[in-house]
mmCIF file of the N, C-alpha and C atoms, coordinates in Angstrom:
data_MODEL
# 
_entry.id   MODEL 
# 
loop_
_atom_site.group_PDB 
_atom_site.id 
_atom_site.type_symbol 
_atom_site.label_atom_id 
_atom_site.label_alt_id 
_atom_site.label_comp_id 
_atom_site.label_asym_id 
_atom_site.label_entity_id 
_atom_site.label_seq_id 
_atom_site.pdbx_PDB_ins_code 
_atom_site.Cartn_x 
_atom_site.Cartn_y 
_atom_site.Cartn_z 
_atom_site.occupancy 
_atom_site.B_iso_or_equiv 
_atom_site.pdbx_formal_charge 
_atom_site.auth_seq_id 
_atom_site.auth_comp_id 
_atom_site.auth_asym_id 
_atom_site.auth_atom_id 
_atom_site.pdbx_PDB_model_num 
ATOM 1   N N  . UNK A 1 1  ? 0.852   -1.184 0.000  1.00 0.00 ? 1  UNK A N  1 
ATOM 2   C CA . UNK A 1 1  ? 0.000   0.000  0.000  1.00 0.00 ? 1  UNK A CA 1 
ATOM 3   C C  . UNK A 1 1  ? 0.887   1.232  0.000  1.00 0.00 ? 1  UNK A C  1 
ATOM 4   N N  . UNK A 1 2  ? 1.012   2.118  -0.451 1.00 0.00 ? 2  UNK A N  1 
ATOM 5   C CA . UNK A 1 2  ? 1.113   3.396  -0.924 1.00 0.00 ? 2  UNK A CA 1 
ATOM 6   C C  . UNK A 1 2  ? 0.638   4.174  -0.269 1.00 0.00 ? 2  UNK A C  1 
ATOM 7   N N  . UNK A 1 3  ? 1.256   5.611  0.011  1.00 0.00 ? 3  UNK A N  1 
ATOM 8   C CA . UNK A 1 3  ? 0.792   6.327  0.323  1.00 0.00 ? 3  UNK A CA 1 
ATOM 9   C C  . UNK A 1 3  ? 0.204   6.700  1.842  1.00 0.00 ? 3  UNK A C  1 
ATOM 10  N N  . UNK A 1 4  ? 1.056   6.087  2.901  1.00 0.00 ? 4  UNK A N  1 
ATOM 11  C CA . UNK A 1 4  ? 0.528   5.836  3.875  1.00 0.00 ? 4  UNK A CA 1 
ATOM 12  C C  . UNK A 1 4  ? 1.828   7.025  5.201  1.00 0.00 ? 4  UNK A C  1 
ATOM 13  N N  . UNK A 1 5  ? 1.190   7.402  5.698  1.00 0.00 ? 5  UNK A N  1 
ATOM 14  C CA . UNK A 1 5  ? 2.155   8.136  6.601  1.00 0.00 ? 5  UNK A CA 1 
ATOM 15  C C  . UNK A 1 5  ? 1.667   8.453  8.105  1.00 0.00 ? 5  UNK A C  1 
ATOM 16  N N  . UNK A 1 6  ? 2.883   8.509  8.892  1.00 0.00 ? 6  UNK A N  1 
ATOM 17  C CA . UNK A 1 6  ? 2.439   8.784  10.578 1.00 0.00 ? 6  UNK A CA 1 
ATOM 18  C C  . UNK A 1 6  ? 3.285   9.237  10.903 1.00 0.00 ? 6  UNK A C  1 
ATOM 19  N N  . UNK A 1 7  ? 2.377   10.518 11.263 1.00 0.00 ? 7  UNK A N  1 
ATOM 20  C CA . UNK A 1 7  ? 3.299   11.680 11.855 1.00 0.00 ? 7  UNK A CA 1 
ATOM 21  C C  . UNK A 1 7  ? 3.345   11.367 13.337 1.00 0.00 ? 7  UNK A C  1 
ATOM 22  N N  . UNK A 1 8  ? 4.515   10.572 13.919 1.00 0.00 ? 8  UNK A N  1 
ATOM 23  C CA . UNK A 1 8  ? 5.161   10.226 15.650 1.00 0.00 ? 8  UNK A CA 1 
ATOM 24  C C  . UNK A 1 8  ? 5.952   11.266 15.843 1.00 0.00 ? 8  UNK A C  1 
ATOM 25  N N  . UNK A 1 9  ? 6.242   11.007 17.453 1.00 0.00 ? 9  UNK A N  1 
ATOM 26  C CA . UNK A 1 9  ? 7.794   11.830 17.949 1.00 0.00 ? 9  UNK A CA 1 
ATOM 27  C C  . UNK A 1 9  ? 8.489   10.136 18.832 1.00 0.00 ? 9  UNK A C  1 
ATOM 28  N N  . UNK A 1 10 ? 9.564   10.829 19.172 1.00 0.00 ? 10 UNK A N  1 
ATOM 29  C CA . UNK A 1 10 ? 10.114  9.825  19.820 1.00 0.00 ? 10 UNK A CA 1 
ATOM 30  C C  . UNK A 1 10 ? 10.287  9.788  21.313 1.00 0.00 ? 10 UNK A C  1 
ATOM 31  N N  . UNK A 1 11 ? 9.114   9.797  22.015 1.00 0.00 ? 11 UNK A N  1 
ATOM 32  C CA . UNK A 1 11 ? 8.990   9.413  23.082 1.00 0.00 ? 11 UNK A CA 1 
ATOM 33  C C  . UNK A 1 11 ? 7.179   8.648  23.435 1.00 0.00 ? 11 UNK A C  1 
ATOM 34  N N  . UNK A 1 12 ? 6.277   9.181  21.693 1.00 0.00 ? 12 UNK A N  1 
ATOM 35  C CA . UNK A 1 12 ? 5.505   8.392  22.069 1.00 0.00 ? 12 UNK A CA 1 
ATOM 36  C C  . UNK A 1 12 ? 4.902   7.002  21.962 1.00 0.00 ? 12 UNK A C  1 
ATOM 37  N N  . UNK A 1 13 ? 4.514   6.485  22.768 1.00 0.00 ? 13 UNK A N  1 
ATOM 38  C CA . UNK A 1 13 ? 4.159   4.855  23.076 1.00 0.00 ? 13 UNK A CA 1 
ATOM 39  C C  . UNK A 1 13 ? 3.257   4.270  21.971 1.00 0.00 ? 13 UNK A C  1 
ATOM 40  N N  . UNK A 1 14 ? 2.082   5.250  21.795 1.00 0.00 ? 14 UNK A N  1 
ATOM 41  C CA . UNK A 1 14 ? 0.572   5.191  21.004 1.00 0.00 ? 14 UNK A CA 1 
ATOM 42  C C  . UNK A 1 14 ? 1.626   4.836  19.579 1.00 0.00 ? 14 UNK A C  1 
ATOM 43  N N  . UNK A 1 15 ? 2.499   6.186  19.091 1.00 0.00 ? 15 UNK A N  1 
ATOM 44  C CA . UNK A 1 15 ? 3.199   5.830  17.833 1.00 0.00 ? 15 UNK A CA 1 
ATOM 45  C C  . UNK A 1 15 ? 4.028   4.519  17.345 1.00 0.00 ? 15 UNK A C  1 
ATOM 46  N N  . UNK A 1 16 ? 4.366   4.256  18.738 1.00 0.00 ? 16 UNK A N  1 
ATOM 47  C CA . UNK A 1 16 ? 5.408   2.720  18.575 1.00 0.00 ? 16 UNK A CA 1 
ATOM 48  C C  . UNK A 1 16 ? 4.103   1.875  17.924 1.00 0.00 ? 16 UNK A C  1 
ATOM 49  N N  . UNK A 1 17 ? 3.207   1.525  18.530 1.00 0.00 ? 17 UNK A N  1 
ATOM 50  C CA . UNK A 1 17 ? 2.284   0.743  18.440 1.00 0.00 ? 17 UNK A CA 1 
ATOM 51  C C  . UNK A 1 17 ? 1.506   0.557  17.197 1.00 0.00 ? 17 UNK A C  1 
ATOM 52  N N  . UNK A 1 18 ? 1.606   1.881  16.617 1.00 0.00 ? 18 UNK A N  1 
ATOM 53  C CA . UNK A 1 18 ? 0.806   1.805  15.149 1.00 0.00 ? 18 UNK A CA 1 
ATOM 54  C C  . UNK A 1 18 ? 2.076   1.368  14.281 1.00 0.00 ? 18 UNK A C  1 
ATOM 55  N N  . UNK A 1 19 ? 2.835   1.924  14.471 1.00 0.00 ? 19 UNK A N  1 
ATOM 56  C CA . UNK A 1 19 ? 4.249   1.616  13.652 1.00 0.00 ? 19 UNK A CA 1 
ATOM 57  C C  . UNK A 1 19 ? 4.434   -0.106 13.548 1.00 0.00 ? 19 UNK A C  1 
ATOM 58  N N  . UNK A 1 20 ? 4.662   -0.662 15.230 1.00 0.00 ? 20 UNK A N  1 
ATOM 59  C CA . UNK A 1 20 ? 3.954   -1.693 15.099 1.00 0.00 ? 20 UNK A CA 1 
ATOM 60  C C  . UNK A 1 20 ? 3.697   -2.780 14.597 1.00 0.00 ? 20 UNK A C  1 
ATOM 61  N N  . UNK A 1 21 ? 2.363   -2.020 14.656 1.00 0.00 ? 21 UNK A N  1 
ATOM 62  C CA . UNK A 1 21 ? 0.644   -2.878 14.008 1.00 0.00 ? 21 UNK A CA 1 
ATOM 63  C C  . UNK A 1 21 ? 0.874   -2.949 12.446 1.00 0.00 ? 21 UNK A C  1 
ATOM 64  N N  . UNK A 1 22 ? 1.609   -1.723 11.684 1.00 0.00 ? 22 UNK A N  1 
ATOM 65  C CA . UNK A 1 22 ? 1.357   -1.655 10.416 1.00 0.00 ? 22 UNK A CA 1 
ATOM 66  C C  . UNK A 1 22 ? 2.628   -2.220 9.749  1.00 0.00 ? 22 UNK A C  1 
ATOM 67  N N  . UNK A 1 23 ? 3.933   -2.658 10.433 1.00 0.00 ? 23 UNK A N  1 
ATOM 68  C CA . UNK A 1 23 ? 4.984   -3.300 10.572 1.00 0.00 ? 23 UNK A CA 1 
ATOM 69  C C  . UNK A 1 23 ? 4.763   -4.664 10.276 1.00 0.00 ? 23 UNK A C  1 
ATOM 70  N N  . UNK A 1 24 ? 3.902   -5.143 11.188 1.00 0.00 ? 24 UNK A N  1 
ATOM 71  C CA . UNK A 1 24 ? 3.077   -6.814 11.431 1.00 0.00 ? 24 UNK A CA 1 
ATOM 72  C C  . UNK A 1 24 ? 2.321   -7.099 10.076 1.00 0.00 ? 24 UNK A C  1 
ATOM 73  N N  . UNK A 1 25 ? 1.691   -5.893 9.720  1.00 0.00 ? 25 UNK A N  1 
ATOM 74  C CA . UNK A 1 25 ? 0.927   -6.119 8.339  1.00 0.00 ? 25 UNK A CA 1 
ATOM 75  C C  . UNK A 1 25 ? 1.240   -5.900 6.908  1.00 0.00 ? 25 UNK A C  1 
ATOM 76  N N  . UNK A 1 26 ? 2.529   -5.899 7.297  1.00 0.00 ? 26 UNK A N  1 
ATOM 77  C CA . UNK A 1 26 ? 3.482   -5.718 5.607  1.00 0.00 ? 26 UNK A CA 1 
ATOM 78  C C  . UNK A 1 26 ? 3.255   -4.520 5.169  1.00 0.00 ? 26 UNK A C  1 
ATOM 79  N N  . UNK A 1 27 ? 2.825   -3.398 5.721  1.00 0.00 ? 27 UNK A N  1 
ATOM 80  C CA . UNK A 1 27 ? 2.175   -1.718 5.611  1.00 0.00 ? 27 UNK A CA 1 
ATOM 81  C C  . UNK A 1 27 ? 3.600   -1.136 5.017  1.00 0.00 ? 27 UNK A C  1 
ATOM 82  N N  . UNK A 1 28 ? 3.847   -0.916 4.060  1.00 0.00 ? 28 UNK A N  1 
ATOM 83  C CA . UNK A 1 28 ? 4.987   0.274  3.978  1.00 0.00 ? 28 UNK A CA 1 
ATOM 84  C C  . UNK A 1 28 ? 4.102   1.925  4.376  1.00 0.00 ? 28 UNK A C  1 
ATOM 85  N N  . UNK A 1 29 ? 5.592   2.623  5.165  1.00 0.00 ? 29 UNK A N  1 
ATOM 86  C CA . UNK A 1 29 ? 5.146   3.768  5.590  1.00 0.00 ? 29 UNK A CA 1 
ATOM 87  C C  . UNK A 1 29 ? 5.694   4.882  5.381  1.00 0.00 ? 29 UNK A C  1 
ATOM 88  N N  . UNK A 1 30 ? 5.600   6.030  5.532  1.00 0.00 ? 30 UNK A N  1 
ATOM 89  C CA . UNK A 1 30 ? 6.733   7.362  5.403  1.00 0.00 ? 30 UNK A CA 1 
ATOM 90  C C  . UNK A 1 30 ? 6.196   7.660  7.452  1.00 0.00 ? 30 UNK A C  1 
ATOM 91  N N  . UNK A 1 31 ? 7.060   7.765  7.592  1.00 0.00 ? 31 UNK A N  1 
ATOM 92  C CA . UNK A 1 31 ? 7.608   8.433  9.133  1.00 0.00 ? 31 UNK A CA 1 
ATOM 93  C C  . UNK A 1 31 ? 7.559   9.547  8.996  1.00 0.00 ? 31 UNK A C  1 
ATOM 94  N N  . UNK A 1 32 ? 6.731   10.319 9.721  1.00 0.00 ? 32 UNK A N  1 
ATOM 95  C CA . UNK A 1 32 ? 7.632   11.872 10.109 1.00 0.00 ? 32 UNK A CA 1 
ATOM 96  C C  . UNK A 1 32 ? 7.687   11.898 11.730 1.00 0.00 ? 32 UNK A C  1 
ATOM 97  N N  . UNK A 1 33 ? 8.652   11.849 12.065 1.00 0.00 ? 33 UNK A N  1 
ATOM 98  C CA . UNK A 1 33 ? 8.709   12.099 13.704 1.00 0.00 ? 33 UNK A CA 1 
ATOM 99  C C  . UNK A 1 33 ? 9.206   13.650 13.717 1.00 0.00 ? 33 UNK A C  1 
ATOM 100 N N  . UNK A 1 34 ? 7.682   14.467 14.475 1.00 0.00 ? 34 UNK A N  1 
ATOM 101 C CA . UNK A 1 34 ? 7.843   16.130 14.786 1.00 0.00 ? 34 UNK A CA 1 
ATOM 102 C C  . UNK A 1 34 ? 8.857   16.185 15.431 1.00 0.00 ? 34 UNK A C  1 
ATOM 103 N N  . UNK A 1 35 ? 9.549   15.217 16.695 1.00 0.00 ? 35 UNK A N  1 
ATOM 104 C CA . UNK A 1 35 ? 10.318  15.651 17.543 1.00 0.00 ? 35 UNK A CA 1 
ATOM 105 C C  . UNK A 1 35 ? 12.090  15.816 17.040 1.00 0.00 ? 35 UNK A C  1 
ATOM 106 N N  . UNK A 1 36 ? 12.236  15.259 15.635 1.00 0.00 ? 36 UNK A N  1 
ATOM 107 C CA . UNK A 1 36 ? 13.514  15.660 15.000 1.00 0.00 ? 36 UNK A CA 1 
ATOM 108 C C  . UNK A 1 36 ? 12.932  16.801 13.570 1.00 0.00 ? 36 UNK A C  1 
ATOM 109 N N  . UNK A 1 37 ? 11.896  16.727 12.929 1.00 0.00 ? 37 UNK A N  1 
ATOM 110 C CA . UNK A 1 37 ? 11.272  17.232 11.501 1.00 0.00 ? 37 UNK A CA 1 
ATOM 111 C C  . UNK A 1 37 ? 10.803  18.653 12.047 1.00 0.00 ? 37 UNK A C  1 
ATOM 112 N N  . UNK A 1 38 ? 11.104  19.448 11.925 1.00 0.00 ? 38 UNK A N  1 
ATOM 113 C CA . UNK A 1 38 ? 10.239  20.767 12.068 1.00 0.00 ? 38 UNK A CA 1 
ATOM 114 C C  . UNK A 1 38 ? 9.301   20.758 10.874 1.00 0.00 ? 38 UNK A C  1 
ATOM 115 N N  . UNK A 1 39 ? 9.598   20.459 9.484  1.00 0.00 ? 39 UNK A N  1 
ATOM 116 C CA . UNK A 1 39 ? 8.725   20.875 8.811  1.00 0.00 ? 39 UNK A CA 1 
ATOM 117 C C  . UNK A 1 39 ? 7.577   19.904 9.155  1.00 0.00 ? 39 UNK A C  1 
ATOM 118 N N  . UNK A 1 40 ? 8.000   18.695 9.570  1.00 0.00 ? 40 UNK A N  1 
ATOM 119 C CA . UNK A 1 40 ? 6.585   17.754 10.040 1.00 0.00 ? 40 UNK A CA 1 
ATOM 120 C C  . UNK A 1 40 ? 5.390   18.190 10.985 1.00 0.00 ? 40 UNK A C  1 
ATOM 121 N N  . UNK A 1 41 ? 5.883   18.891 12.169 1.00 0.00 ? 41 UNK A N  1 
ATOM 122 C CA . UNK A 1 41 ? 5.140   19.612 12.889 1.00 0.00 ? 41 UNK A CA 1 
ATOM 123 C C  . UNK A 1 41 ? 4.735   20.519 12.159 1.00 0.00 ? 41 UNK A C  1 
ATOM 124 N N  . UNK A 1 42 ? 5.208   21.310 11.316 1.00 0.00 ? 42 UNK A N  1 
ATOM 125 C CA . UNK A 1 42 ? 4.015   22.735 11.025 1.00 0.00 ? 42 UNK A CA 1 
ATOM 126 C C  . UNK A 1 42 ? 2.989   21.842 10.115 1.00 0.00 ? 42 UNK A C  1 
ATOM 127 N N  . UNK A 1 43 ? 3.484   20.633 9.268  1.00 0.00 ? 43 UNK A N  1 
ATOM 128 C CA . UNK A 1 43 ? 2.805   20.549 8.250  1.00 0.00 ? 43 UNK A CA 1 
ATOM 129 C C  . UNK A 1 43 ? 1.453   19.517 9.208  1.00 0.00 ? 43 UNK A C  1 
ATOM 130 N N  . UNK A 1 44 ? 1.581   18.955 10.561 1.00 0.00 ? 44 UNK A N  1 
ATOM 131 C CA . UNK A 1 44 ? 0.983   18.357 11.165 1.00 0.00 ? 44 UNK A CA 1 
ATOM 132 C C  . UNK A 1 44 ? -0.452  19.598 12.276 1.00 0.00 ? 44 UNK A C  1 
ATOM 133 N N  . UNK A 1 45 ? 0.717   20.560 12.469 1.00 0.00 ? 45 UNK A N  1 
ATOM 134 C CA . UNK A 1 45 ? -0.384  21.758 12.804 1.00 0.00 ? 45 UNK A CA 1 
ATOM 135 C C  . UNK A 1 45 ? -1.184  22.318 11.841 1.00 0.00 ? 45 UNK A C  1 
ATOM 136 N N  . UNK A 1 46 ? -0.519  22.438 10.451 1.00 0.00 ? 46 UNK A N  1 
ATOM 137 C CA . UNK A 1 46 ? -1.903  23.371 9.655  1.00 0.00 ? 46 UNK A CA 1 
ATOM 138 C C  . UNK A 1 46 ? -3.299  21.933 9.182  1.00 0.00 ? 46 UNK A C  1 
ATOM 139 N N  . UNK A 1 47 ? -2.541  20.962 9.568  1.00 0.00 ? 47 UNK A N  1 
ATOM 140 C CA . UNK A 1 47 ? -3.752  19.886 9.371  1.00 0.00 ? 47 UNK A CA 1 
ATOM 141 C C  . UNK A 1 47 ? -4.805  20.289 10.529 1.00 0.00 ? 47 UNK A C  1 
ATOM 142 N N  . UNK A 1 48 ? -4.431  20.684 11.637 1.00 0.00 ? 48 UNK A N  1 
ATOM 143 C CA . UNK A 1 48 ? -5.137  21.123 12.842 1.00 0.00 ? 48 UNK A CA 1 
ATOM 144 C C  . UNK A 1 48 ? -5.147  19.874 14.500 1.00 0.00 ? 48 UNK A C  1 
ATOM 145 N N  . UNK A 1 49 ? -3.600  19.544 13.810 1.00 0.00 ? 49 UNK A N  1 
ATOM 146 C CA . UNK A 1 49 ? -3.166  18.277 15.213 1.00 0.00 ? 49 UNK A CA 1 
ATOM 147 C C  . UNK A 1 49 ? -2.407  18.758 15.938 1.00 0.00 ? 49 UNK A C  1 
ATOM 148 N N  . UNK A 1 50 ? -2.281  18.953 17.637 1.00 0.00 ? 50 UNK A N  1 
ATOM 149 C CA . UNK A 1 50 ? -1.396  19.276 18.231 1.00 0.00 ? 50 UNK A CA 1 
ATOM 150 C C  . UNK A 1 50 ? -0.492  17.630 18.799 1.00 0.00 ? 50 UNK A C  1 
ATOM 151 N N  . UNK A 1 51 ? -1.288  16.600 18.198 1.00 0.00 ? 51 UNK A N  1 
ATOM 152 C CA . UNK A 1 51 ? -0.558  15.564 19.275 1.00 0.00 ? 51 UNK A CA 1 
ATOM 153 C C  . UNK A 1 51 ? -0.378  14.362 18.168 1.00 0.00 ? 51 UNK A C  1 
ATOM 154 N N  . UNK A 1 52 ? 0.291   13.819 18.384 1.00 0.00 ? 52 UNK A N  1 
ATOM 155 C CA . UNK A 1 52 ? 0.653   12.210 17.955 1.00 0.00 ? 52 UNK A CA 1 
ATOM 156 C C  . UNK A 1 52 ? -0.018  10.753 18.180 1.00 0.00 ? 52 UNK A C  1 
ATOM 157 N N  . UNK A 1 53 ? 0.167   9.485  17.766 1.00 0.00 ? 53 UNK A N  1 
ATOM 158 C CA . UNK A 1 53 ? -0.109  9.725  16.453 1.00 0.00 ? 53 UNK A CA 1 
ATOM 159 C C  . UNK A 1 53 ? -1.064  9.923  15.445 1.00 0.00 ? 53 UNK A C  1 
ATOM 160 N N  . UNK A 1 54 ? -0.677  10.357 14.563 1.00 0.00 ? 54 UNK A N  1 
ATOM 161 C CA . UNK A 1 54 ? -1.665  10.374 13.165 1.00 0.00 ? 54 UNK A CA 1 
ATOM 162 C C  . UNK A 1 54 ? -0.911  9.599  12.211 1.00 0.00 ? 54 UNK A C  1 
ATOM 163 N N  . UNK A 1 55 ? -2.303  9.192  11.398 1.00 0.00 ? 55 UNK A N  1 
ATOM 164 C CA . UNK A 1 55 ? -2.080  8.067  10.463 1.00 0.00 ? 55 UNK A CA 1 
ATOM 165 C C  . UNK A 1 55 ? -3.085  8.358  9.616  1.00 0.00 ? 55 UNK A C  1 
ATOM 166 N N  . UNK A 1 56 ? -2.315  8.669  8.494  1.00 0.00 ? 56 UNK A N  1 
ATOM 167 C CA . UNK A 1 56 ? -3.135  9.071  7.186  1.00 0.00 ? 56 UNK A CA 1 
ATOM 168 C C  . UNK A 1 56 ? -2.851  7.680  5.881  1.00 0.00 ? 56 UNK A C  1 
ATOM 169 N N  . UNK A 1 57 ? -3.859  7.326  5.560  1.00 0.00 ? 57 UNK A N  1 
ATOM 170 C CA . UNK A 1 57 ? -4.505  6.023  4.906  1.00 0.00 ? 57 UNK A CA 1 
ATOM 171 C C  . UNK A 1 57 ? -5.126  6.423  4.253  1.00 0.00 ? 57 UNK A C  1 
ATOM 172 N N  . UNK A 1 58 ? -5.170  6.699  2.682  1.00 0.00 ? 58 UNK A N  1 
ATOM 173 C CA . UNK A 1 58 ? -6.110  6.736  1.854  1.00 0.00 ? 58 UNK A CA 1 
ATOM 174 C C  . UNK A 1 58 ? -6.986  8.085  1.609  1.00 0.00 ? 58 UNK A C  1 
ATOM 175 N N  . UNK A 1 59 ? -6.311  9.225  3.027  1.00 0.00 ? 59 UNK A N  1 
ATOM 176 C CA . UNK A 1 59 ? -6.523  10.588 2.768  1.00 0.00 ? 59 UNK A CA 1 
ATOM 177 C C  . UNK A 1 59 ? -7.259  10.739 3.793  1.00 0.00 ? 59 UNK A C  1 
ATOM 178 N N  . UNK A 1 60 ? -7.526  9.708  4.878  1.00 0.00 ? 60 UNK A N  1 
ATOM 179 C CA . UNK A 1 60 ? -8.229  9.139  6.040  1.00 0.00 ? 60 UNK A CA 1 
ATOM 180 C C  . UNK A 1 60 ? -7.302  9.816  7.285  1.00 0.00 ? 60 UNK A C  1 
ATOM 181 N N  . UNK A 1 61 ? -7.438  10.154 7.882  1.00 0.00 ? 61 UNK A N  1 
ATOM 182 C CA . UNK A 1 61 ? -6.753  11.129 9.264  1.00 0.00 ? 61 UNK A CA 1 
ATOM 183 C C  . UNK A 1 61 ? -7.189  9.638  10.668 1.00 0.00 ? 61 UNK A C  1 
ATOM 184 N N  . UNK A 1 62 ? -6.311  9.478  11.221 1.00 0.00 ? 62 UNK A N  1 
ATOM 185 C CA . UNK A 1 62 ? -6.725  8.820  11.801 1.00 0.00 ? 62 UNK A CA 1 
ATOM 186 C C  . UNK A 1 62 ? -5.488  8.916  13.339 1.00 0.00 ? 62 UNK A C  1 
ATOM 187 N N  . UNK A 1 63 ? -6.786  9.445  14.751 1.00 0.00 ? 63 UNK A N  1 
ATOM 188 C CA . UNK A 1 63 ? -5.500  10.591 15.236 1.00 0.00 ? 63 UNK A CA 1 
ATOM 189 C C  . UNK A 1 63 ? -5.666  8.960  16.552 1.00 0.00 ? 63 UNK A C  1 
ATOM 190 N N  . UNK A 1 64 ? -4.389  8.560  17.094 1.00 0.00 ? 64 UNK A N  1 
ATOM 191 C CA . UNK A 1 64 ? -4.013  7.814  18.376 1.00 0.00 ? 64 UNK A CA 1 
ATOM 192 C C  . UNK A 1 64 ? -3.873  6.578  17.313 1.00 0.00 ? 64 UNK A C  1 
ATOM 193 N N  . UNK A 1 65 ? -3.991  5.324  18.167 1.00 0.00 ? 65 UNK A N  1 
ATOM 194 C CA . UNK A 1 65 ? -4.013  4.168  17.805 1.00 0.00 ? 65 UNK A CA 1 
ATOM 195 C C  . UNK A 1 65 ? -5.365  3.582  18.054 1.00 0.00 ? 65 UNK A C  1 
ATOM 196 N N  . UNK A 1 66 ? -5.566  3.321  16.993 1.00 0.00 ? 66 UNK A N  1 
ATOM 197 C CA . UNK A 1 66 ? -7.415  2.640  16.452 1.00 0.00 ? 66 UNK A CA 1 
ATOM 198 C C  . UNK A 1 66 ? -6.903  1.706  15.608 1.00 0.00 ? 66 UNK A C  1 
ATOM 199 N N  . UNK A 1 67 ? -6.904  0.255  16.305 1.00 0.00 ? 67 UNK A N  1 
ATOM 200 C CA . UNK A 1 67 ? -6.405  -0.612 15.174 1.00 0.00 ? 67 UNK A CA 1 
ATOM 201 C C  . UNK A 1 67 ? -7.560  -1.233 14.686 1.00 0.00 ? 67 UNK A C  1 
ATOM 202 N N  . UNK A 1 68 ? -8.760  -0.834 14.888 1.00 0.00 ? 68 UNK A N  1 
ATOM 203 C CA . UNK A 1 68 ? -10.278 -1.170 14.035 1.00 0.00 ? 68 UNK A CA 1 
ATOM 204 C C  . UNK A 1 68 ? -9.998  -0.457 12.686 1.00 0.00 ? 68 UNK A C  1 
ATOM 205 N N  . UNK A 1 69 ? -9.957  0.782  13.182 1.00 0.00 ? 69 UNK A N  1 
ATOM 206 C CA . UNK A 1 69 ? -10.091 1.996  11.835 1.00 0.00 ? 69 UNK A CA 1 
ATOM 207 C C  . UNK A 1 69 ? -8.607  1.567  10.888 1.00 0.00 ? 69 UNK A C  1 
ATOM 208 N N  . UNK A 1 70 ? -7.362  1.148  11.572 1.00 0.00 ? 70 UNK A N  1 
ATOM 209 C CA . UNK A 1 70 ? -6.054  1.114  10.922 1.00 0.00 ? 70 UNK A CA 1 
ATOM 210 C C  . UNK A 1 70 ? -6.814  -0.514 9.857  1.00 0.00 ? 70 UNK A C  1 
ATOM 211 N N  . UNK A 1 71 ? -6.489  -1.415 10.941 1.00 0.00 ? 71 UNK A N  1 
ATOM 212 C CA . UNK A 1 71 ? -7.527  -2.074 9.493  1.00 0.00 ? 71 UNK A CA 1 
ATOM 213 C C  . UNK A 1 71 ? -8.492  -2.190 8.472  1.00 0.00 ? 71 UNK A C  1 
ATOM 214 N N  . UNK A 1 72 ? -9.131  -1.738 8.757  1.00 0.00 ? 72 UNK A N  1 
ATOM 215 C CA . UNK A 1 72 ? -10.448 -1.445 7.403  1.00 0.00 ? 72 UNK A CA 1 
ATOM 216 C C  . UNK A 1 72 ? -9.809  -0.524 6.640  1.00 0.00 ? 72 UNK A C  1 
ATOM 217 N N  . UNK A 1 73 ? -8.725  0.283  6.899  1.00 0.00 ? 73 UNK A N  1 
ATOM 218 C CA . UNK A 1 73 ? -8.297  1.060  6.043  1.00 0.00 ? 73 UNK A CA 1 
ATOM 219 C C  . UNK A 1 73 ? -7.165  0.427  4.904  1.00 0.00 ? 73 UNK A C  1 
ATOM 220 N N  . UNK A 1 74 ? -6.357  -0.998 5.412  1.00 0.00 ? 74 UNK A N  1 
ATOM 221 C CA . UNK A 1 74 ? -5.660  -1.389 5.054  1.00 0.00 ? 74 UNK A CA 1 
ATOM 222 C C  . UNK A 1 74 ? -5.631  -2.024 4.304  1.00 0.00 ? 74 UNK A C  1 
ATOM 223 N N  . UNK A 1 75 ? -7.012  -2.913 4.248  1.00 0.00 ? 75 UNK A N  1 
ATOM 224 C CA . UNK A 1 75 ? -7.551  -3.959 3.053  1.00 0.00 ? 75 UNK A CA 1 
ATOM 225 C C  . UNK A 1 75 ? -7.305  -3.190 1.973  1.00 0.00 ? 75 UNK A C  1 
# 
């Protein structure tokens, strides 16, 4: 799958977990961790997120770890 990205930092837990989940499921991903990327954070604030993670699937925003929503998105 294509096109798939999660904006983490590196201290949070929720992000390990989707990373993960989508790791386990053969998911290729693009990483942005805010806590080294500045441009990741602004580009994660004008989306209108102050927190981690997000997981965008298919143009799908998908903010913490929801591994209901991470699957149905993955099929």
């Amino acid at each position: 799958m294509n096109n798939v990205v999660v904006y983490s930092s590196s201290t949070c837990p929720y992000c390990t977990l989707v990373k993960d989940f989508l790791d386990s499921k053969g998911v290729n991903y693009i990483e942005k961790n805010i806590s080294v990327d500045i441009e990741a954070r602004k580009e994660l604030m004008k989306m209108g997120h102050m927190g981690v993670p997000v997981t965008i699937i298919k143009g799908t925003e998908i903010v913490g770890f929801n591994k209901d929503e991470l699957e149905s998105l993955i099929k």
